[in-house]
Every structure is written in C-alpha cells, then in structure tokens.
C-alpha positions in Angstrom: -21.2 -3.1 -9.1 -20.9 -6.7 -8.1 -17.8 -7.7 -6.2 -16.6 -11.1 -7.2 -14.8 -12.1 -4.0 -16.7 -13.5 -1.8 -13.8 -13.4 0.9 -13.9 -9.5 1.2 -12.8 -8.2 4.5 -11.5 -5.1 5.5 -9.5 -4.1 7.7 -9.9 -0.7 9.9 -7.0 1.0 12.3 -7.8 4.0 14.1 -7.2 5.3 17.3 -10.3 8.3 17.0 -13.5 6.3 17.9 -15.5 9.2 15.8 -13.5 8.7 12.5 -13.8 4.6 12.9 -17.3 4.9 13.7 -18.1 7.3 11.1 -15.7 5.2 8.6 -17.4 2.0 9.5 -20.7 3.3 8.8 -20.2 4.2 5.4 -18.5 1.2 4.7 -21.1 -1.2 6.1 -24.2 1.3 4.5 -22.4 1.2 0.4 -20.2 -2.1 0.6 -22.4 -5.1 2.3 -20.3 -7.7 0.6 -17.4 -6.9 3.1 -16.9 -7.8 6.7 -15.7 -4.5 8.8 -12.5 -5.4 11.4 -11.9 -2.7 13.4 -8.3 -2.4 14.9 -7.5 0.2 18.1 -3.5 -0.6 17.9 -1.3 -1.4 14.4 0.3 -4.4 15.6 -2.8 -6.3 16.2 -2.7 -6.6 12.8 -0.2 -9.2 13.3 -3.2 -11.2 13.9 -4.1 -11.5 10.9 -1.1 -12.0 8.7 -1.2 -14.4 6.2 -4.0 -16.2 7.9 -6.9 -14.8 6.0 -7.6 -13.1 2.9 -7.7 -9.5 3.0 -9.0 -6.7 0.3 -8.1 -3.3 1.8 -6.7 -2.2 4.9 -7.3 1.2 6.2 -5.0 2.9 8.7 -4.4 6.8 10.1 -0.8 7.3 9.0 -0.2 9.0 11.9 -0.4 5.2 13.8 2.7 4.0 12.0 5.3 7.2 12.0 8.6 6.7 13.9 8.2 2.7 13.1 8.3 2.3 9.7 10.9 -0.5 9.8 8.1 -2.9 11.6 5.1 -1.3 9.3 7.0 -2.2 6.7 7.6 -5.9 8.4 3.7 -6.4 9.3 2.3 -5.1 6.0 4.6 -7.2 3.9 2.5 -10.2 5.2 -0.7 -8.8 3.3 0.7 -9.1 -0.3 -3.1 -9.1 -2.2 -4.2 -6.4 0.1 -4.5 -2.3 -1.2 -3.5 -0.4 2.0 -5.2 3.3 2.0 -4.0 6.0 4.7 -6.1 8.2 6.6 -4.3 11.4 6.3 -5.1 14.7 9.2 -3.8 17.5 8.3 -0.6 16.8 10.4 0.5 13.7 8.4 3.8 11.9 9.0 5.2 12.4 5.0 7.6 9.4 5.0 4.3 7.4 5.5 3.0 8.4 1.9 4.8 6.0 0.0 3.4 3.0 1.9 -0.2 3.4 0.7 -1.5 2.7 -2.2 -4.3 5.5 -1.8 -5.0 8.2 0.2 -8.7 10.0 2.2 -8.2 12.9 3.6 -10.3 14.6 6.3 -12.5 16.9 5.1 -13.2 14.4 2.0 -17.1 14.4 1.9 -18.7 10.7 1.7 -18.8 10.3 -1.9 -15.2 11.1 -2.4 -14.3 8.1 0.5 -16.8 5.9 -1.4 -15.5 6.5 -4.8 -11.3 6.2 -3.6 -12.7 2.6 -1.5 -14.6 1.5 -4.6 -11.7 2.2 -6.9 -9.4 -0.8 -5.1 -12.3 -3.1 -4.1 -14.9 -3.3 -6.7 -12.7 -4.8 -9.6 -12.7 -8.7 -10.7 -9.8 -10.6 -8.6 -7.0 -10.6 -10.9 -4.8 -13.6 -12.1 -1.7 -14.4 -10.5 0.8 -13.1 -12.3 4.0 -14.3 -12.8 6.8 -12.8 -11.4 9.8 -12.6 -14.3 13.4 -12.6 -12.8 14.9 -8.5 -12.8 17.6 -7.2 -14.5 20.8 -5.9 -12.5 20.0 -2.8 -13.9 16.2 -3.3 -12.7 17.3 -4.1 -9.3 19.6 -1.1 -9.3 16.4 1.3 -10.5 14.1 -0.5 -8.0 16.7 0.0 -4.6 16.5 4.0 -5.7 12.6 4.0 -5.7 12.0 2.5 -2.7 14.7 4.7 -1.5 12.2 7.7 -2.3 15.0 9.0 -5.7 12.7 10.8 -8.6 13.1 9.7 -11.9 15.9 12.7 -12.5 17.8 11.4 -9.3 17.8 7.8 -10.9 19.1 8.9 -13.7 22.0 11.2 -12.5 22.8 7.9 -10.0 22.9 5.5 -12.6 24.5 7.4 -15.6 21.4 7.0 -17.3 18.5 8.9 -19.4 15.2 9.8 -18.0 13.6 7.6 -20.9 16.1 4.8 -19.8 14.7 5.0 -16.6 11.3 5.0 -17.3 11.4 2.2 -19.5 12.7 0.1 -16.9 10.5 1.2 -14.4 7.5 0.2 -16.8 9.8 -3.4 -16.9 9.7 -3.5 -13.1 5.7 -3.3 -13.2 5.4 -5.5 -15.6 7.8 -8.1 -14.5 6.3 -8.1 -11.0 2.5 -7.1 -11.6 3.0 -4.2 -8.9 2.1 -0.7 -9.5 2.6 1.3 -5.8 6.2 2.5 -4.2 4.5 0.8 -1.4 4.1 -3.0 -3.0 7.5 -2.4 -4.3 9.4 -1.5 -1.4 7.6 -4.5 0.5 8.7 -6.8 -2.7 12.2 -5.6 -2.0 12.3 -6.3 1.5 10.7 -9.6 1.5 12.8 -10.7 -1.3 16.5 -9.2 0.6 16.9 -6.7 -2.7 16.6 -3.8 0.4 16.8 -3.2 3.6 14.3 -1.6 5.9 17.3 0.1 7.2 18.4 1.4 3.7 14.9 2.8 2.7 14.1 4.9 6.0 17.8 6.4 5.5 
C-alpha cells in the first residue's frame, strides 16, 4: 500500500537496545517510506515538538509511569501523531489510555506489522474543523479523560447510558478525535482539564 505522505517519520523510545533494534528492523525492512528516530530517554522528545511532522511515535509505557503529568505535556505537542505503547508484561495501567494502540511482547512480526500499518498506511486526512462543545459535552469529556465508564457518566451526570453515548459520538465528531488519549491532550491544551485532575 502506497503511503501518501512523503514527510513520514517515526519516532522510537526504548531503553532495551534488543527490542529497538529488533523494532527498527522491521520497520526499516516493511515501511521504507519512513525515516526511523530512535530515542534512549522520553524527554528528548522535546526535540522534536512541533518542529517537524511526525506519523507515529512508539514508546515502552514503562518509560513514562510515575510522570504522566509531563507525558501528557510533551505529547500534547504532537497533535497529527498516533502514539502506540510497547507493553511488557509488567505494564504501568494508568499509561493505557495515552496510546492510541497497543504491541505487546510476544506479538510475532506480522501482528507488529499489521497494528503499525493500521495508523500509517491511510491517505492524510483533511483538517477538520473543530465545532465549539456543549456544557454538557464538556461535562462528559472532563469524566473520560478522568478514566469514568460510560455507567459512571451517567450516574455523575443524572443521565442515560444512551444520553451519554450520543454525546460522546458529538465529542468525536465535533473534534475529529477518536482515542481517550487525543482527548485528554485536547482537554489539557485547551484548559477544559487539568493534568492534575486526570491522574487523581
């Protein structure tokens, strides 16, 4: 499949030389259209922000735990970027929500190929434009980023579970965002939550 942007970089962080080398390999053997940066320490990827565009960054979740606040900060800076985690089998949970995707360990070469081809191999979408939320939006959007299930929405707000699916299809729509981890940056950058708020 023909990738369309002919900016495509990716972006590696990963303290385990065997899992970068073996990650890099398979990346520069199926996906020759992209330029490989690898990264030893997350907040060299400060480097990079907003200077350049970027088409997946991939990071071992295990690099970010106890400093979600300035993940949260550095990754906002990537806004067209899919972030995928590398996940051992002692994985920091709280990190989940930040990626949009997931590889596991013991996933076998196809399965890394297929997740990385799922987020890079589509035409570059239009820019979308970003419709103003609702109060009530807002109010459904603080409880997702705030990890609340649809049920937990709906008991907060004194709402139906249809009522808050419908306006959690609104929220997509509106802002063209699909992952808790794009909206929960969206929140932040735009002051509708706190980094403090979401890690409580």
């Amino acid at each position: 499949m023909k990738i369309t942007d002919a900016k495509n970089k990716i972006i590696i962080i990963e303290f385990s030389e065997i899992i970068k080398e073996g990650l890099t390999r398979i990346l520069t053997s199926c996906f020759k259209e992209f330029d490989i940066i690898n990264l030893d320490n997350f907040e060299d990827l400060q480097i990079y922000t907003e200077k350049e565009d970027f088409s997946l960054i991939i990071l071992n979740s295990e690099i970010i735990k106890n400093r979600l606040p300035k993940a949260c900060d550095i990754l906002a800076g990537f806004r067209y970027a899919k972030i995928l985690g590398i996940i051992t089998n002692n994985y920091y949970r709280e990190c989940i929500s930040l990626f949009d995707d997931v590889i596991y360990m013991n996933d076998s070469r196809e399965t890394i190929i297929s997740i990385i081809k799922k987020h890079v191999c589509k035409p570059a979408k239009k820019k979308i434009h970003r419709e103003k939320l609702t109060n009530r939006e807002l109010d459904v959007l603080k409880l997702l980023v705030k990890g609340y299930s649809n049920k937990q929405i709906a008991v907060e707000l004194f709402i139906s579970m249809h009522t808050v699916v419908t306006h959690r299809k609104n929220i997509t729509d509106k802002l063209g965002i699909k992952s808790i981890a794009g909206l929960t940056i969206y929140g932040i950058i735009n002051n509708i939550v706190n980094v403090d708020d979401y890690l409580d």
